[in-house]
Structures are given as structure tokens and as C-alpha cells.
C-alpha positions in Angstrom: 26.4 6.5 8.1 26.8 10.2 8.3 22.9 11.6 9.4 21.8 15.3 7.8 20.6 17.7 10.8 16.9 16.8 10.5 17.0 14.1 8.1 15.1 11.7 8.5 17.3 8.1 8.9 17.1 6.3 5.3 14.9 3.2 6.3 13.2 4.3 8.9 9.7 4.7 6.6 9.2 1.7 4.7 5.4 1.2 3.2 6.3 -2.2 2.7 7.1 -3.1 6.5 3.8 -1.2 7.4 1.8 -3.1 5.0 3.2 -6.5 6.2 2.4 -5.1 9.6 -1.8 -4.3 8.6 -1.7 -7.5 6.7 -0.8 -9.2 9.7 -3.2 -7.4 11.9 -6.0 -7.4 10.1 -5.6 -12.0 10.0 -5.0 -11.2 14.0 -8.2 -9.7 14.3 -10.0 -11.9 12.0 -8.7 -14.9 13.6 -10.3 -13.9 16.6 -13.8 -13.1 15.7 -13.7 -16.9 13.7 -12.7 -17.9 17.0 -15.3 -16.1 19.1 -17.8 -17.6 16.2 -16.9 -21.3 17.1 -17.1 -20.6 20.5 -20.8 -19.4 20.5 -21.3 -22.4 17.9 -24.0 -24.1 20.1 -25.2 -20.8 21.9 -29.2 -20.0 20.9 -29.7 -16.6 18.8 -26.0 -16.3 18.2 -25.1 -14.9 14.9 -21.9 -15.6 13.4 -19.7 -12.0 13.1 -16.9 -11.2 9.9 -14.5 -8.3 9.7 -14.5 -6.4 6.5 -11.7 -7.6 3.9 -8.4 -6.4 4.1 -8.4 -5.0 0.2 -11.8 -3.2 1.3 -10.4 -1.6 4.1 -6.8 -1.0 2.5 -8.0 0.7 -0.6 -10.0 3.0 1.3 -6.6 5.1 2.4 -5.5 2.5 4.5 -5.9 2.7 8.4 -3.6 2.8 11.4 -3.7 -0.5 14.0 -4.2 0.0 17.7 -1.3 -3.0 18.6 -2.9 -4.8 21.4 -1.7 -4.1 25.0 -1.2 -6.1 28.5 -0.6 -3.1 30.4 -1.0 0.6 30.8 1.7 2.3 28.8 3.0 -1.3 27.0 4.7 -0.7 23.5 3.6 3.3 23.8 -0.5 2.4 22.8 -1.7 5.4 24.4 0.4 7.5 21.6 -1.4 5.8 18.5 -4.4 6.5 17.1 -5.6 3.8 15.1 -9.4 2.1 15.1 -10.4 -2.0 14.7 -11.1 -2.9 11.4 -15.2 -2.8 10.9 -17.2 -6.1 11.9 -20.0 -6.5 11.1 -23.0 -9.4 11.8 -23.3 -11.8 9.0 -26.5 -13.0 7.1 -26.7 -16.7 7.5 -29.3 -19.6 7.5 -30.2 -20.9 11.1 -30.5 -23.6 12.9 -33.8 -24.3 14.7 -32.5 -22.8 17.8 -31.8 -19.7 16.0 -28.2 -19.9 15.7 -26.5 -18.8 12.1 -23.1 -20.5 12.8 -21.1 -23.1 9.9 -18.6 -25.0 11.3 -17.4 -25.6 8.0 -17.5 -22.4 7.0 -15.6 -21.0 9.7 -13.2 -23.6 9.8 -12.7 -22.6 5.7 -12.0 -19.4 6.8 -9.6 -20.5 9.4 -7.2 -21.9 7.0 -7.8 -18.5 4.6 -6.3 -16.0 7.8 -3.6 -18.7 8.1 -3.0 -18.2 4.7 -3.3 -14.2 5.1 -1.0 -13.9 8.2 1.8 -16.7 6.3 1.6 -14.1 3.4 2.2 -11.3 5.6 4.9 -12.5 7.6 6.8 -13.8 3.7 6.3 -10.0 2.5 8.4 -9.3 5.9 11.4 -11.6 5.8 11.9 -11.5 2.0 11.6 -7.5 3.1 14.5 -7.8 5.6 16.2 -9.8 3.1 16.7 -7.4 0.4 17.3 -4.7 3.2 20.4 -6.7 4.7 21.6 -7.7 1.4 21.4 -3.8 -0.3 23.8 -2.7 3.2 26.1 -6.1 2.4 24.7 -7.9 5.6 23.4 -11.4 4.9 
């Protein structure tokens, strides 16, 4: 393919990639605070924490990930400037020793970020799938 002096290349800007990418994210994210909820399951005072919904924060303009890092300079994180989606503390019946935490309820919403990050990850390879079929590359 024959690339114009400072033409961008042709795929190199797909919203539908970066969706699939915040998608995934965001059930990252919110698979870790459930986590961190189950955890502190038995812990006295704890009070069980959410992340704001992915339509919330989408429809709001969108926001660009920080990707996670395991070292200083991994996968270029110090050039990005993105920001954790919002969590917030949620308000919950307790338990007598002051904890706010459902099993059942978390565990529900276990099985919805599964869902969320399965979703994401189908919006990606039936992505790549039309790409590779449109350049005659299945």
C-alpha cells in the first residue's frame, strides 16, 4: 500500500477497537473492586465499593485508560493520560458487625463483568474479522 507524506495509515484509528478496548477495561477494573469486596466480606465496618457503569461513563465523552504496568516504562504508561473509572462506596444493609457486603450480590455481579468483558473481547474478533476479510486475508 502506497502511504501519502503525512497521511495517516488507513486502520490505524478504529473507534471500534478503542471501544472493545474501554469495554474491556472498565469489566477489568470492576472485576477487581468485586473482588476486593469478597475479600473484606467478614472484615467489621467494611462497606462494599462499585465502579460507575460503563454507559455512564462512556456517554459522558468517553475517557482514556491508564493500561496497568509491572514496571517503569512497560507498554509506554508514562505517555498516556487517562484516569480510573469513578468508584464510589455503596449504600447497603449491614450486618451486626457493621459490614454492608452480599455475597450474592457480588457474586451476581461477577457473572455480569464476565459477561461485559466476553462482549468486549466478541466486538474485537468479529472486528478483526471483517478487517482481514475487507484486505482478502482470512
Amino acid at each position: 500500500m502506497k502511504r501519502i507524506e503525512g497521511e495517516a495509515p488507513m486502520f490505524s484509528d478504529l473507534n471500534v477497537f478503542k471501544l472493545a478496548h474501554a469495554v474491556a477495561t472498565h469489566a477489568g477494573q470492576r472485576q477487581a473492586v468485586i473482588a476486593r469486596n469478597l475479600a473484606n466480606a467478614d472484615t467489621p465496618g467494611y462497606q462494599p465499593r462499585e465502579i460507575e457503569a460503563f454507559q455512564a461513563a462512556y456517554s459522558q465523552g468517553g475517557r482514556r485508560m491508564r493500561m496497568s504496568a509491572t514496571r517503569e516504562g512497560h507498554m509506554n504508561v508514562e505517555a498516556q493520560d487517562g484516569q480510573a473509572w469513578a468508584e464510589y462506596t455503596l449504600e447497603s444493609r449491614q450486618d451486626a458487625n457493621g459490614n454492608g457486603v452480599s455475597l450474592e450480590e457480588e457474586m451476581l455481579k461477577a457473572v455480569d463483568v464476565k459477561r461485559q468483558h466476553d462482549r468486549a473481547l466478541a466486538i474485537y474478533r468479529s472486528s478483526l474479522t471483517i478487517l482481514r476479510t475487507s484486505i482478502g486475508k482470512v
